[in-house]
Structure formats: structure tokens, C-alpha cells
C-alpha positions as CSV (number, residue, x, y, z in Angstrom):
1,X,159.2,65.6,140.1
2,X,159.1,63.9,136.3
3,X,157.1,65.4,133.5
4,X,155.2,62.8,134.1
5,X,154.0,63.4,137.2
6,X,153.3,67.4,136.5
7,X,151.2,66.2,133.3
8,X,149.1,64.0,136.1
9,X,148.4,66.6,138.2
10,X,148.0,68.7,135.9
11,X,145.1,66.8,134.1
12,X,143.4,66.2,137.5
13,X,142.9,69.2,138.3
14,X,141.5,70.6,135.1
15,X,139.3,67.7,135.6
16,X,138.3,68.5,139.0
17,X,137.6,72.1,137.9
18,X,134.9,70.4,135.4
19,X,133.8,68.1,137.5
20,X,133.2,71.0,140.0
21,X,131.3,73.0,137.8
22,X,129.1,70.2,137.2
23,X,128.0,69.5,140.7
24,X,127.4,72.8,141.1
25,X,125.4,73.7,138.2
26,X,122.2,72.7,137.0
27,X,121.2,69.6,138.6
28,X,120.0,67.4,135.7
29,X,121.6,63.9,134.4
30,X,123.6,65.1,132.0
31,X,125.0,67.7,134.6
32,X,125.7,64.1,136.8
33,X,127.0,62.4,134.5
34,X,130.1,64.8,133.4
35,X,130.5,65.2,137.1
36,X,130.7,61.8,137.5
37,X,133.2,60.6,134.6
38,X,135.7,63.6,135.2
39,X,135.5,62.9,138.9
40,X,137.1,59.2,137.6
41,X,139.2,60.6,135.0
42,X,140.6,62.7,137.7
43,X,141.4,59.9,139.7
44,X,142.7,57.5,137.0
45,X,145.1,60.2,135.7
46,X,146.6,60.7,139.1
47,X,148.4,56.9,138.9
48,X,151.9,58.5,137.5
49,X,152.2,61.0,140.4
50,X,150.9,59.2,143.4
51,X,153.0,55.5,142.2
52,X,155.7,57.8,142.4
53,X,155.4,58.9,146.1
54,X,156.5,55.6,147.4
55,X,159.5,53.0,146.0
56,X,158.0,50.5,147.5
57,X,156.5,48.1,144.8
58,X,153.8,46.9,147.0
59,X,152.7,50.1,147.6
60,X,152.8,51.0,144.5
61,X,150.5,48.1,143.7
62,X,148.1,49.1,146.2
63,X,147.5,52.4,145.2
64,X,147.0,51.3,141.2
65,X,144.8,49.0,142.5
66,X,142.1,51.5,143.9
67,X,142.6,53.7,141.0
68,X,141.4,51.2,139.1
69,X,138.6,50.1,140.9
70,X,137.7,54.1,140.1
71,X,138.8,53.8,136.4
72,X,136.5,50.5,135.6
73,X,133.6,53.0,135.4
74,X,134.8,55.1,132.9
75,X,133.8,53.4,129.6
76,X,130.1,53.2,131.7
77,X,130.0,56.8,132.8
78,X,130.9,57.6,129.1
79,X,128.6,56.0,127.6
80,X,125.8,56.8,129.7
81,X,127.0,60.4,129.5
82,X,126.9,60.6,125.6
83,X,123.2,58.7,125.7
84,X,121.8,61.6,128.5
85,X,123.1,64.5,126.2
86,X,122.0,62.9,122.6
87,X,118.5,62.0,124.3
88,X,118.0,63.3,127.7
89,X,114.4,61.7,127.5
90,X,114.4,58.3,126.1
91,X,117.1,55.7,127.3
92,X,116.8,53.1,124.3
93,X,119.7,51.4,125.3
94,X,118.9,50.7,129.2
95,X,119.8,47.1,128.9
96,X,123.4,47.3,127.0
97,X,124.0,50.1,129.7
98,X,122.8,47.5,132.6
99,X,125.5,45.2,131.1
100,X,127.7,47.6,130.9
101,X,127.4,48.7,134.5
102,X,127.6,45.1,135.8
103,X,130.8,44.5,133.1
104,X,132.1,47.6,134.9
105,X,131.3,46.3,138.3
106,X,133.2,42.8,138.1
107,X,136.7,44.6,136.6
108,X,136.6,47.1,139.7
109,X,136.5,44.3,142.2
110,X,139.1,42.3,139.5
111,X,141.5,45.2,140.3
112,X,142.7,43.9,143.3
113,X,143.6,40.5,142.1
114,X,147.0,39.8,140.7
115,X,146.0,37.8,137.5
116,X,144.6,41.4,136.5
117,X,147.8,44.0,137.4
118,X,151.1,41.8,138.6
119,X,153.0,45.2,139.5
120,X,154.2,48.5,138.4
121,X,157.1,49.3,136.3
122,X,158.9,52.5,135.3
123,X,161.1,53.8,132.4
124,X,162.6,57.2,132.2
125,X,160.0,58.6,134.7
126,X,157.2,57.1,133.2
127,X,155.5,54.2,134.8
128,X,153.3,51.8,133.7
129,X,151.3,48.7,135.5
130,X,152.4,45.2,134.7
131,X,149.6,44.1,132.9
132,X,148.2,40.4,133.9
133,X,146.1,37.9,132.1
134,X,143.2,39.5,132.8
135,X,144.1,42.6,131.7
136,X,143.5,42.6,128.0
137,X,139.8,41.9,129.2
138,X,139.6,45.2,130.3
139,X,141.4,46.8,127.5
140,X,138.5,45.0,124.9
141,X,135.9,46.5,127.3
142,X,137.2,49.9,127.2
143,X,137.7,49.8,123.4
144,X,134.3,48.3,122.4
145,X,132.3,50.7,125.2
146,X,133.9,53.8,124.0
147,X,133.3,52.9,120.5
148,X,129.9,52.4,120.9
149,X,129.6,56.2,122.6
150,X,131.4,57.4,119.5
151,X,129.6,55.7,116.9
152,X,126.8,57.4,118.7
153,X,128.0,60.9,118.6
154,X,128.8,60.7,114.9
155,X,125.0,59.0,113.8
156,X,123.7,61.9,115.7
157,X,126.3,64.5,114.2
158,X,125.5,63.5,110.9
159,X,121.6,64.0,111.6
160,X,122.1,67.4,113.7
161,X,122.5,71.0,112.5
162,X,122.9,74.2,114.2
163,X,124.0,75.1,117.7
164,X,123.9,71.2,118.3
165,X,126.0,70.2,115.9
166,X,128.8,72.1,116.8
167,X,128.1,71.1,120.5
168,X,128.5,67.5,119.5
169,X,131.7,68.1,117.6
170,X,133.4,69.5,120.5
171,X,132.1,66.7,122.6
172,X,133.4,64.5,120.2
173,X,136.4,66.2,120.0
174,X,137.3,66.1,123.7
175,X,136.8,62.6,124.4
176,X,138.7,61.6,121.3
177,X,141.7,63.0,122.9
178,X,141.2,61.1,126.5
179,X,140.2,58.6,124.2
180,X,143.8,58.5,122.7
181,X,145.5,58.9,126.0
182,X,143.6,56.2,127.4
183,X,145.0,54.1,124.0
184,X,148.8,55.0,125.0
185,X,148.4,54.5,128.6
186,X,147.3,50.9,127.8
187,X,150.1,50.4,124.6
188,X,152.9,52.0,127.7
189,X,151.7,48.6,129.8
190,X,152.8,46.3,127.0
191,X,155.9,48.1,125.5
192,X,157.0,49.2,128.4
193,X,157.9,52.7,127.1
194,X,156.1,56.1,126.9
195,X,157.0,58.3,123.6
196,X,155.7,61.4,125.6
197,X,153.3,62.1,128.7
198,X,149.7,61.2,127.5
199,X,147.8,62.8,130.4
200,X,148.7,66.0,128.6
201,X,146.2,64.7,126.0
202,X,143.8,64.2,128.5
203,X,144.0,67.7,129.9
204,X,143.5,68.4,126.5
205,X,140.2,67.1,126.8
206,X,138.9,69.1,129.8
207,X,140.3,72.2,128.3
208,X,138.4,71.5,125.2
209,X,135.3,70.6,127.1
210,X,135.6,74.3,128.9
211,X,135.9,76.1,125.8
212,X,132.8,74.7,124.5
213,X,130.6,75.2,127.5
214,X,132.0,78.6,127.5
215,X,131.5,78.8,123.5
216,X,128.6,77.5,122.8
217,X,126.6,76.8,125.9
218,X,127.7,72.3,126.0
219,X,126.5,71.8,129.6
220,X,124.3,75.3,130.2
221,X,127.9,76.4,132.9
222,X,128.6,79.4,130.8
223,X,127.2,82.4,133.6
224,X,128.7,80.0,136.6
225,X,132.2,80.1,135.0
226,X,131.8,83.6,133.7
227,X,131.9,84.6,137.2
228,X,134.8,82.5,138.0
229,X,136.7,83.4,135.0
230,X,135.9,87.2,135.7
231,X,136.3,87.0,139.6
232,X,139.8,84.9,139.2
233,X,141.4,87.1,136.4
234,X,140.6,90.2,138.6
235,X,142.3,87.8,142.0
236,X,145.4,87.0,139.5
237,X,146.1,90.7,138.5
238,X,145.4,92.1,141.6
239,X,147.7,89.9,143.4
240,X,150.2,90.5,141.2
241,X,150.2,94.4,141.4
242,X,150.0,94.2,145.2
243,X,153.7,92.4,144.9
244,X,155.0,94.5,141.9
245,X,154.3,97.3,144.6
246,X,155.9,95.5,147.2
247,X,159.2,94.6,145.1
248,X,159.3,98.1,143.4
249,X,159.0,99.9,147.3
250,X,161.1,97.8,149.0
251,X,164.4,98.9,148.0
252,X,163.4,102.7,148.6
253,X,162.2,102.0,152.4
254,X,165.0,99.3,153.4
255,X,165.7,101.5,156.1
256,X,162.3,103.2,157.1
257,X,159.7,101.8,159.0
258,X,159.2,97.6,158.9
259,X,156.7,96.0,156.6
260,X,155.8,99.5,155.2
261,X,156.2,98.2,151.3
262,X,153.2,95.6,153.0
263,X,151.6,98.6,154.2
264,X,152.0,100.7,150.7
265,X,151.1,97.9,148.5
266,X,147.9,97.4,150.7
267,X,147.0,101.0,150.7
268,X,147.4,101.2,146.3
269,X,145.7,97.8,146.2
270,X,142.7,99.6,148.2
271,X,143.1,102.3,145.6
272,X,143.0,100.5,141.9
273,X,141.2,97.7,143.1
274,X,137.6,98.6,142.4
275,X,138.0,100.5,139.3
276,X,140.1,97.6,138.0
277,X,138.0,95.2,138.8
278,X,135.0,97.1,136.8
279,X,137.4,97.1,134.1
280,X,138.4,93.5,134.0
281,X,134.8,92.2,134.7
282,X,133.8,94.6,131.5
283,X,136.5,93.1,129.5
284,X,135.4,89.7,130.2
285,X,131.7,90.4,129.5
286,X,132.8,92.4,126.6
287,X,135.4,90.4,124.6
288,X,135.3,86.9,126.3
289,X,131.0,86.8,126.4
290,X,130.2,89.2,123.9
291,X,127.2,90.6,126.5
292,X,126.4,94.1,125.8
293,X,127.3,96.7,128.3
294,X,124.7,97.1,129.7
295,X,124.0,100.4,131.6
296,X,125.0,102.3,128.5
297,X,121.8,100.3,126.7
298,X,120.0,101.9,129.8
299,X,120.7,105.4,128.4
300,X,119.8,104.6,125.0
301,X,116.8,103.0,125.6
302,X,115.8,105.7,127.8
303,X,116.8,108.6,125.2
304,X,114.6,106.0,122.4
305,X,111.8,105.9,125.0
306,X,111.5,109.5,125.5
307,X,111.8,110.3,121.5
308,X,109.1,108.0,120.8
309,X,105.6,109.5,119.7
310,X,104.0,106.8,117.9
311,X,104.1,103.0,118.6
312,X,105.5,102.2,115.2
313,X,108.0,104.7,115.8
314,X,109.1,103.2,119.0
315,X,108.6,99.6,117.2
316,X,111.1,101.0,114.6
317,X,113.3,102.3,116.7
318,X,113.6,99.4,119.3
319,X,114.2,97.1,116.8
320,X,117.2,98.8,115.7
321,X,118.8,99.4,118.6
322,X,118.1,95.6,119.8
323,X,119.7,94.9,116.5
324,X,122.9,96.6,117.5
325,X,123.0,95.3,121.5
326,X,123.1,91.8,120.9
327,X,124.4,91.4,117.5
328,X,121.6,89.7,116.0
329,X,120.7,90.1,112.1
330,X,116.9,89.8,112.6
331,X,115.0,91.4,115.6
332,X,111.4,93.1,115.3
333,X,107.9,94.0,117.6
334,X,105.4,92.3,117.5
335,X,102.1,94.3,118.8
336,X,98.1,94.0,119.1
337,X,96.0,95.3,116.3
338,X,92.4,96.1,117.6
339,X,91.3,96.8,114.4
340,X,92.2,93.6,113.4
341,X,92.3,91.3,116.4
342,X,95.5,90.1,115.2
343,X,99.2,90.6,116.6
344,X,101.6,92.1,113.8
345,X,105.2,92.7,113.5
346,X,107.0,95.9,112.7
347,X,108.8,96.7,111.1
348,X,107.0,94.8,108.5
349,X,109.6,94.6,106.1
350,X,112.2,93.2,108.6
351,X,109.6,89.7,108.3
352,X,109.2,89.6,104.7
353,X,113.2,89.1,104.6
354,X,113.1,85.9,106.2
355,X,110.4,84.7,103.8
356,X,107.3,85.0,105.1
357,X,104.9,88.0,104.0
358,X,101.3,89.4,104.6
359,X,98.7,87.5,106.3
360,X,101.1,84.6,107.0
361,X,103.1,86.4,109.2
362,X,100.0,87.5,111.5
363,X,99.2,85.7,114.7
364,X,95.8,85.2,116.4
365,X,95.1,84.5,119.9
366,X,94.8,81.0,119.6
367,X,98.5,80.8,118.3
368,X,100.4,78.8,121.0
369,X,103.1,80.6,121.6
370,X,100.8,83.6,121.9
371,X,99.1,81.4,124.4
372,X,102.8,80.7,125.6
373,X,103.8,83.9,126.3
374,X,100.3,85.2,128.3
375,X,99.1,82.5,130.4
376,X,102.3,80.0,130.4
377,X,105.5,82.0,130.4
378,X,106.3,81.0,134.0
379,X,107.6,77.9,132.4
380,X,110.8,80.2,131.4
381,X,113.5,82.1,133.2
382,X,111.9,85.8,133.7
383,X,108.9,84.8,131.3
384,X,111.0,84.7,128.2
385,X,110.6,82.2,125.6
386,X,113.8,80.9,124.1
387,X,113.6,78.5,121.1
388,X,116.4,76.0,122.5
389,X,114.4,76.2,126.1
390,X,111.4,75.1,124.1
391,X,113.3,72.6,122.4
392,X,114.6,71.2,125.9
393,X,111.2,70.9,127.2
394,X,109.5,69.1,124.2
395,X,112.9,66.4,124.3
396,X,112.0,65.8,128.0
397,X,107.9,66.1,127.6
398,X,105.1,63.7,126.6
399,X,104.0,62.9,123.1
400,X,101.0,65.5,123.9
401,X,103.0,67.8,125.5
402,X,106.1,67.6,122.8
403,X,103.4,68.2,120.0
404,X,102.2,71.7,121.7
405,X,105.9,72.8,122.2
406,X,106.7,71.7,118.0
407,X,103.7,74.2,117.5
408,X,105.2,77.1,119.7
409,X,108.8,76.2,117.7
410,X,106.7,76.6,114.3
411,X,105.8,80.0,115.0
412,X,109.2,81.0,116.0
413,X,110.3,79.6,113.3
414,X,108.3,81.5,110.8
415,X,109.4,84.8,112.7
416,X,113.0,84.1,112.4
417,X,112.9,83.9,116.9
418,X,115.5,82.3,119.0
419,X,113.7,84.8,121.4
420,X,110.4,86.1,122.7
421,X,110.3,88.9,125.1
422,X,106.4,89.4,126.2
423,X,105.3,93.1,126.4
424,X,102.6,93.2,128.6
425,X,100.0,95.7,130.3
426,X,99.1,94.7,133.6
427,X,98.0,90.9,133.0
428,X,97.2,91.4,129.1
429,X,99.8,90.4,126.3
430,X,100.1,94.1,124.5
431,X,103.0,92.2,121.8
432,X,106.2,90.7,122.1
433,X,110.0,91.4,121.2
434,X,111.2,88.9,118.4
435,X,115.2,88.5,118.4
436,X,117.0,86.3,115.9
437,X,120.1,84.0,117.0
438,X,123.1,86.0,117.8
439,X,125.6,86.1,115.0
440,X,128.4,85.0,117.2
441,X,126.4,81.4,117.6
442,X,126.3,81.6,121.3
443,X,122.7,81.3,123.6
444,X,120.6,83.6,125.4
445,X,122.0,83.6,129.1
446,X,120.7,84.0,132.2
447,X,121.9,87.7,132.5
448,X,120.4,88.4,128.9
449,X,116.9,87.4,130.3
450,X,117.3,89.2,133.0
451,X,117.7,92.0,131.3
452,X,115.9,91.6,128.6
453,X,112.6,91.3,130.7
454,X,113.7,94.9,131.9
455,X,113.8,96.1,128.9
456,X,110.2,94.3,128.1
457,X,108.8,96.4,131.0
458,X,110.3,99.2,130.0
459,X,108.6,99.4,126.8
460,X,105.2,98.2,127.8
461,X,105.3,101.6,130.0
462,X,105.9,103.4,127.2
463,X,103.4,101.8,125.3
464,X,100.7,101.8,127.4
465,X,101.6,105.6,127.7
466,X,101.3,106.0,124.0
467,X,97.8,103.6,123.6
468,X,95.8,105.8,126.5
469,X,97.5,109.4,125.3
470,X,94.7,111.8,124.4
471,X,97.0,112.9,121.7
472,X,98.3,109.5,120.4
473,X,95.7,107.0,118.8
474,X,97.7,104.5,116.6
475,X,96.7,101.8,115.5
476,X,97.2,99.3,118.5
477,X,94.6,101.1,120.6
């Protein structure tokens, strides 16, 4: 088997992998789309391995032919992808994308005519179609579609700042590399010649695609793959001490019992393999995620809980220890005043750092996300109100709607929030945990909410504890 050949499979299957993810992730278009055009990228770059299964050149043909009828869609699928992520809400370009589709449409069924691939040829492992009249037609197509998707990405790049910009540059990124393969792939029809194995460029691709769902959130995969990166690192090493075992036992016993190396590597596999795999799964969360560790927060929360005598106190003290959990510069509590029938943050000085002091900082009832967090926050994952959620929601709302959800990213904004966590007594809003965006750039997950809401519970017990103690009457009562 040629280099060539590995490099196809190869990029096929990282595609699958993304393409897998996809399906089985969130189910919205953007999630379809990736799904889709990996799914034919897969495909396309399997033509140097499975044209070299057979010498027979019509075959050979054959089997070009239906990967092309696949690889037609691509410039389509990519630009339909890049116009679902950059705005999942309005389609401004449905007719050029009609066109597209259609132009799409007519060079799949062109595929299986001679005037558009004559044959296949190869050259020191690599092969190549035999491009036919028709061919160049394609190659335009490709070149003016893509373009168009890039030209995209970089008008929005340039207009973008934040956690989308860098999601946009590692889009970009990607795609320029399939982009390039895709350029050699056709050059290889014409000269006949391959300097070097482009599918490795478009593996490229799919690797860079995973390491910026993983970084910074591109797709929303990153808790789905954490498991599978977690899960499969602990398969890999345990498989391979189960056969260092086997190899390292099997010279002592050649003459013992049969299959007891089998029976000694199963027996230390049994032993090491749930206190590794706490350790690897740790690591992973630890190093690769950067999630706290999260029973020890337990303790320390508990230990804060119990220390606690006053609600500023506990406000103080929280915020701090927040702080430290999920590596965030700016975190506070945000509570009830009676007195004042106003919610106010503590520690106070931790809100005049961002720039906004005194009465400015105080929120009323009416205040939306106030309103958000009491009578709405089923909208959100365990009732937590994340600013890139709420920026989701007003992209895919109405122009009524995406006003009311501008309002709730106003206040957040003036309290330095990527995060609300409500604090609640029974059905009434006591306050809420402010959290700032994590230093490291990456989003609230899944498993943060979860536990996060925990933690809101946990102090709304203590607080309501504190409020209705005969020996405690702070200012929240």
C-alpha cells in the first residue's frame, strides 16, 4: 500500500470521526451541515485508495465516477455551511445558494459522462483522473464557490471580536487547508505528477476543526468528545498494560499452566483499571478541559458554608473561591436589599473595577435579566443564563424578541457576566452568582451548569438559613 493510499484513509477517517460527532450532537443546521460536507470530503478523499484496489481501468473509472457524483456537493455544502454558522438566522443569499445547489446537481450527473473524466492515470503511486473537456467547468465552480465562503469568513472576521473571532479563524483555517488540497488534487489531473500526498493536508483540516471544537467550543461537541477522548485514552492504556503484562509473564510461565499470562494480565487489568481510569478521566478534565475537580470544590464550599455568619460574609467568601474554581478574573453575588428594593452586588468593590459604580450597578425588578432569571430561566440548561446562550437566542429570535435578549446582554455586560447563576428561595429570586469569562477563553459547558446550579442551591440554603436566623438580621432580610 503507497503513501498515498494511507494519506486517503487516513483523511477519511478523521473526517468520518467529525462527521460522526456532528450527527450526533446537537441537532441544528450548522450541526448538518459539517456533518454533511465531511461526510463528502470523506468520500472524495478515499479516490487514491479505492482506484488502487483494482488495475482494471474501467473500474477504476467507475469508481471515480461515483466519488464524484459525491464530491460535486462540496463547494455547495461549504458554502451553505459557512452562511448557517456566520448567520444561523437570516439566509440572505438563498438564491446564489439555489444556484449553486442546481450548479452542483448538473456536474454530479456530468460525472458519469466521458467528456467530464476520460480515465485514471498513476505516477509513482499517485493517481490522478484524466481530466476531459468538461472538467475545467468544474474546477471554475469549485474555485469561485469556495471563494465566495472565504470572502465571507474574512468580512465577518474583520467585523467579529471575542470568542467568535477566534472561532472563525480556525474555521478559516481548516478549510484553507482542504481548500489547498483540493487546488493540488486538481493541478495533479493536468501535470500528471504529485509533489507529495495532499490528503495529508486535508486531514489537516479535520484535525484542526477538532482542536477548535475542543478549544473554543466551534460546533458546541466539546462534552460529547470529552467523553470520547477520556473514555478512549483510558481503552488505549489499558489495553496496552493488559499486553505488557502478558509479554512480561509469558516467559516466566512457558511451562506452567496454558493461557495463564491471559489469565494474570486479566486479573491486574481488574486490579488498576478503576483507579486508573479515575486518574486518566481527572487528567483529561484537569489539563485537557481545564474543569475544576470537582468534589474537592464540594468540601470547600461546604467548610465556606458552615464558616459563614453573615450574608456579606458568605457573599465575600463565595466569590473568592468561585474566583479560584473556574479561573475567572471577575466573579461576585448579587443579592436582595429589602431596605432598598434593589438587588446589589458584593463585594462591591469587585463591580467598580469593571467600571461601573454606585447606583449604576443596582438592579430593579423590572431589569430583564432579573425578570430572566425568575420567571424565564427554563429557557437555559439547569436555569443558568450564559451570555453566548443569550446571544444564540437573540441571532435565531424575532426583531421583538432579539431586542428583549440585547436588554438582558446589556446588563451582563455592565456586570462583567458571561454567567448568571439564580439563587433562589423556594420560587422567589433571593440574588444571583455573577462569573466573568474564564481566562483560558473557553465556554461554560454542560457539566459546569450542572454544577454550578448545585452550587446555586447550596447557597440559597445557607442563605435562607442566615435571612430567618433569630441571631442574624443583615441587610437582605
Amino acid at each position: 500500500m503507497s503513501i498515498y493510499s494511507i494519506s486517503s484513509i487516513f483523511a477519511s477517517l478523521l473526517n468520518i470521526v467529525v462527521c460522526s460527532i456532528s450527527i450526533y450532537s446537537r441537532k441544528t443546521k450548522s450541526h448538518y451541515a459539517l456533518a454533511g460536507i465531511t461526510f463528502l470530503i470523506s468520500i472524495w478523499t478515499l479516490f487514491p485508495f479505492l482506484t488502487s484496489l483494482s488495475h482494471n481501468p474501467q473500474i477504476q473509472l467507475q469508481i471515480t465516477q461515483f466519488i464524484y457524483f459525491a464530491a460535486a456537493q462540496v463547494p455547495f455544502s461549504f458554502l451553505f455551511l459557512t452562511l448557517s454558522i456566520l448567520h444561523p438566522q437570516k439566509f440572505e443569499k438563498k438564491g446564489a445558494l439555489l444556484i449553486c445547489f442546481i450548479i452542483g446537481i448538473v456536474f454530479s450527473f456530468l460525472s458519469f459522462n466521458k467528456s467530464f473524466i476520460e480515465g485514471i492515470g498513476e505516477n509513482g503511486g499517485a493517481r490522478f483522473v484524466l481530466p476531459g473537456p468538461l472538467y475545467p467547468g468544474f474546477v471554475a465552480y469549485f474555485g469561485i464557490i469556495c471563494g465566495i465562503a472565504f470572502y465571507e469568513l474574512i468580512r465577518e472576521y474583520s467585523q467579529s471580536s471575542g470568542l467568535k473571532r477566534n472561532q472563525i479563524k480556525y474555521f478559516f483555517a481548516g478549510f484553507i487547508f482542504a481548500y489547498i488540497g483540493g487546488g493540488i488534487h486538481f493541478i495533479t489531473a493536468y501535470s500528471q505528477q504529485e509533489p507529495f500526498p495532499h490528503d495529508f493536508l486535508v486531514a489537516l483540516f479535520a484535525l484542526i476543526l477538532g482542536y477548535a471544537i475542543l478549544r473554543f467550543k466551534l460546533m458546541e461537541f466539546d462534552l460529547l468528545i470529552r467523553w470520547g477522548l477520556a473514555y478512549g485514552v483510558v481503552a488505549v492504556i489499558s489495553g496496552a498494560f493488559f499486553f505488557l503484562v502478558i509479554y512480561s509473564t509469558s516467559g516466566l510461565f512457558k511451562s506452567g499452566i496454558p493461557g495463564l499470562p491471559y489469565w494474570i494480565g486479566c486479573f491486574a487489568l481488574l486490579m488498576v483499571y478503576d483507579p486508573l481510569k479515575r486518574k486518566i478521566i481527572y487528567f483529561v478534565d484537569q489539563y485537557v478541559f481545564q474543569s475544576p475537580d470537582f468534589r474537592a470544590i464540594l468540601e470547600d464550599i461546604s467548610r465556606i458554608l458552615r464558616s459563614s455568619e453573615k450574608v456579606e460574609t458568605l457573599a465575600d467568601q463565595m466569590t473568592q473561591k468561585i474566583k479560584e474554581i473556574w479561573k475567572v478574573d471577575h466573579a461576585g453575588v448579587v443579592l436582595w436589599d429589602a431596605t432598598s428594593s434593589q438587588f446589589k452586588p458584593y463585594p462591591r468593590e469587585t463591580f467598580e473595577k469593571i467600571g461601573v459604580q454606585g447606583e449604576d450597578v443596582n438592579l430593579f425588578h423590572s431589569d430583564f435579566l432579573i425578570r430572566t432569571l425568575e420567571s424565564e430561566r427554563r429557557l437555559f440548561h439547569y436555569g443558568i443564563v450564559l451570555d453566548d446562550e443569550v446571544d444564540m437566542y437573540g441571532t435565531r429570535s424575532s426583531a421583538g424578541e432579539r431586542a428583549t435578549f440585547n436588554k438582558i446582554l446589556r446588563t451582563m455586560k455592565k456586570l462583567g457576566a458571561a454567567a448568571c447563576v439564580p439563587i433562589t428561595i423556594g420560587e422567589q429570586l433571593m440574588g444571583f452568582i455573577v462569573l466573568g469569562p474564564k481566562k483560558s477563553g473557553a465556554l461554560y459547558n454542560r457539566e459546569d451548569k450542572k454544577f454550578l446550579s448545585h452550587v446555586g442551591k447550596l447557597i440559597s440554603e445557607q442563605i435562607n438559613h442566615l435571612i430567618y436566623s433569630p441571631h442574624n438580621k443583615p441587610a437582605t432580610a
